[in-house]
Phi, psi and omega in degrees: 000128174284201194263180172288085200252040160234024188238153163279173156291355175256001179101343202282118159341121196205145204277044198337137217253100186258023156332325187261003197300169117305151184248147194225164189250145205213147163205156184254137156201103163278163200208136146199179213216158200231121183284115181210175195284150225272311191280352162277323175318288217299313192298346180273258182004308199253021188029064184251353193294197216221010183240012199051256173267071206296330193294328193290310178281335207266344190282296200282354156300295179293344188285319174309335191287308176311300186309306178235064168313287184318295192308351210230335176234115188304345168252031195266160154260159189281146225227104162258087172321120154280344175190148182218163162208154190232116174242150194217130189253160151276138177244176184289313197251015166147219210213126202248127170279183153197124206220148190222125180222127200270185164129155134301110175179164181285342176225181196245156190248071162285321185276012167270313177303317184283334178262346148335277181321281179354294199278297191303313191291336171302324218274306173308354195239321179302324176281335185247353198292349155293340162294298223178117174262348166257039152323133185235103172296126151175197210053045169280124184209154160308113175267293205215151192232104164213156219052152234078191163312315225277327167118181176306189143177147171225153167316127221222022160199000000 
C-alpha cells in the first residue's frame, strides 16, 4: 500500500495534481443492493408504487449523480464522462445496482461509478419508504477498475 495521496507532506488535504497523467480510456464500474419487504419489491417490479416508474427515476438519479461527483466528494476532479450507466437486477428480497462510468481522461472514474450505485439506491429507497421503511442498503462496492498506470483490477470476491 502507498501513502495516501490526498494527503501533503504535512498531512493537510489535497487536490491531487494529474497534469502529467496520460489520459487513457478508463472505466469504473460498482453494484450494491437494496433489501425490502416482498410488497415494495412486487409494486417496483410490477410499476403500481404511487410515485410512478421508480426503476426509471432511480436510473436517471444515478446517472446525474455520476455527472456531479466532483461537487459531492470534495478531491475528486470534475470528470467528462463519456457513459454511465445504472442496471438494475431483481433479486428474490430486492434489487441489485449496478452502474458503469466511462471517460478519456488522467484519472479514473471509479468514485462516479460508486456515487451513480449510491444515488440509485437512495432514490429506490426514497420511492418505496411508504411500503417499507426498513429497507436495507448495502455492498456498495468497486467490482473493476481499468486504465491509467496502475492498470486493471477486479474485485476478487
Amino acid at each position: 500500500m502507498g501513502q495516501l495521496t490526498h494527503l501533503d507532506e504535512h498531512g493537510a488535504a489535497r487536490m491531487v495534481d494529474v497534469s502529467a497523467k496520460d489520459a487513457t480510456a478508463r472505466e469504473g464500474l460498482a453494484e450494491g443492493r437494496i433489501i425490502m419487504c416482498a410488497e415494495a419489491l412486487s409494486a417496483i417490479r410490477d410499476g403500481t408504487t404511487k410515485k410512478g416508474d421508480v426503476l426509471a427515476v432511480a436510473r436517471v438519479a444515478g446517472i446525474m449523480a455520476a455527472k456531479k461527483t466532483s461537487d459531492l466528494i470534495p478531491l475528486c476532479h470534475p470528470l467528462a464522462l463519456s457513459s454511465v450507466t445504472v442496471d438494475f437486477e431483481l433479486l428474490e428480497d430486492g434489487i441489485r445496482v449496478v452502474a458503469t462510468a466511462r471517460t478519456t481522461g488522467p484519472t479514473g472514474v471509479e468514485m462516479e461509478a460508486l456515487t451513480a450505485t449510491s444515488v440509485a439506491l437512495l432514490t429506490l429507497y426514497d420511492m418505496a419508504k411508504a411500503l417499507d421503511r426498513a429497507m436495507v442498503i448495502d455492498g456498495v462496492r468497486l467490482l473493476a477498475k481499468s486504465g491509467g498506470r496502475s492498470g486493471d483490477w477486479r474485485a476478487d470476491r
